[in-house]
C-alpha positions as CSV (number, residue, x, y, z in Angstrom):
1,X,41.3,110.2,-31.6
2,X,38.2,109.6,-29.4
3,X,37.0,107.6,-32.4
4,X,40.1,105.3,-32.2
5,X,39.6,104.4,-28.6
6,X,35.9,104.1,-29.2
7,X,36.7,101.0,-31.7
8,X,39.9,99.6,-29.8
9,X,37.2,99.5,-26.4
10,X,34.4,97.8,-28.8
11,X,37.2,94.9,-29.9
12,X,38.3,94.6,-25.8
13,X,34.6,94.1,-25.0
14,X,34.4,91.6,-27.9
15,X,37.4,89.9,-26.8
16,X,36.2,89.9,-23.0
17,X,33.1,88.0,-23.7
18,X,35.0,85.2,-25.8
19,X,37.4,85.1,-22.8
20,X,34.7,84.6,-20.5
21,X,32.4,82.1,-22.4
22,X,35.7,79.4,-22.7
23,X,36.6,80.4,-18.9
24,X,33.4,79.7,-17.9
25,X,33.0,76.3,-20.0
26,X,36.3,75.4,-17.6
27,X,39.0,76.1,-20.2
28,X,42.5,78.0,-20.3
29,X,42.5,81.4,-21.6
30,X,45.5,83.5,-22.5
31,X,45.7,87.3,-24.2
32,X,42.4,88.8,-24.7
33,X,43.5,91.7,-22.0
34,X,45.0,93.9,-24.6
35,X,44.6,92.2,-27.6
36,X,42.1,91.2,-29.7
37,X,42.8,87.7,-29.9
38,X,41.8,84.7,-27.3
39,X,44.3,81.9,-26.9
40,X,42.5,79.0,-25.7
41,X,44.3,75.6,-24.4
42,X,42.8,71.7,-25.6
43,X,45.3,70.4,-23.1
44,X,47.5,68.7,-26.1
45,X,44.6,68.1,-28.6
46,X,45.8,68.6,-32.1
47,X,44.7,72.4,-32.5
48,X,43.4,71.2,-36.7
49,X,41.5,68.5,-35.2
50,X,40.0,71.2,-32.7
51,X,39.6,73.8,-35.5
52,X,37.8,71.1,-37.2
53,X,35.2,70.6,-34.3
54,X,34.9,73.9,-33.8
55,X,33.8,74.3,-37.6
56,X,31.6,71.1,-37.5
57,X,29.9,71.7,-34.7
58,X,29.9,75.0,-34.5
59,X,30.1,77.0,-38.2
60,X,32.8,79.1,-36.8
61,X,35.9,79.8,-38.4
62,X,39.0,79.8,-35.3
63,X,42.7,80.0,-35.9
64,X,44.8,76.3,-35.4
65,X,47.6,77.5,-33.1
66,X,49.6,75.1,-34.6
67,X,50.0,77.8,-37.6
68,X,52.2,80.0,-35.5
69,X,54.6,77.2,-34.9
70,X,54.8,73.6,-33.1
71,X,54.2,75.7,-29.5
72,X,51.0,76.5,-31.1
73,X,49.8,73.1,-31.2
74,X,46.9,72.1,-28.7
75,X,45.4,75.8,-28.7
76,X,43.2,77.6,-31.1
77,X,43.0,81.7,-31.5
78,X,39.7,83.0,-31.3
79,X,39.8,86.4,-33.0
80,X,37.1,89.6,-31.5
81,X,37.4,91.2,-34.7
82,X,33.3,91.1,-35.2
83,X,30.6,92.8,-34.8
84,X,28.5,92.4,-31.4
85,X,25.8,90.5,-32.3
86,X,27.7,87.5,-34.4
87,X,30.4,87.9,-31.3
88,X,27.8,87.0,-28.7
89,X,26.1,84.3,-31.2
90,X,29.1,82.3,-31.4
91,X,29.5,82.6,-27.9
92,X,26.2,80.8,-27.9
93,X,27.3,78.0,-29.8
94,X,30.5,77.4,-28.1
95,X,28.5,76.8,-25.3
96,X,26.1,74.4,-26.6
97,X,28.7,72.2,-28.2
98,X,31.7,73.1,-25.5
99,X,30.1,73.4,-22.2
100,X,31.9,71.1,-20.1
């Protein structure tokens, strides 16, 4: 079991950074506490057209919330399924092209 909790700690630390990186850029975050997934908010953007810039700009692959139903629409899912290093690159590059 201690290996389980190992991993499930490792995808919480991975999810932690991506929360902090969009919090500190000045965005709204939701989940990312005990799940692996971080709901960010584009105040009403289309979530494609956001998931579009995010893959333009940024060569990263995020989730259009619109996918999950109309309430999803204006947020993209950021998954922490990754491993550290590629975690705290794209963290990087959100920053560069997202930094507010």
């Amino acid at each position: 079991m201690a290996g389980m909790m190992e991993l499930v700690n490792f995808y919480k630390g991975n999810a932690a950074i991506l929360k902090k990186t969009w919090e500190d850029m000045g965005y709204t975050v939701f989940g990312a506490t005990d799940a692996p997934y971080v709901w960010v908010s584009f105040n009403g953007r289309d979530s494609w057209e956001v998931f579009t810039e995010i893959l333009t700009k940024c060569d990263i692959v995020v989730t259009p919330g619109s996918g999950f139903g109309p309430a999803g629409d204006g947020y993209i899912r950021c998954s922490a399924f990754g491993h550290r290093e590629n975690i705290l690159e794209a963290a990087e590059r959100l920053k560069v092209a997202f930094g507010k």
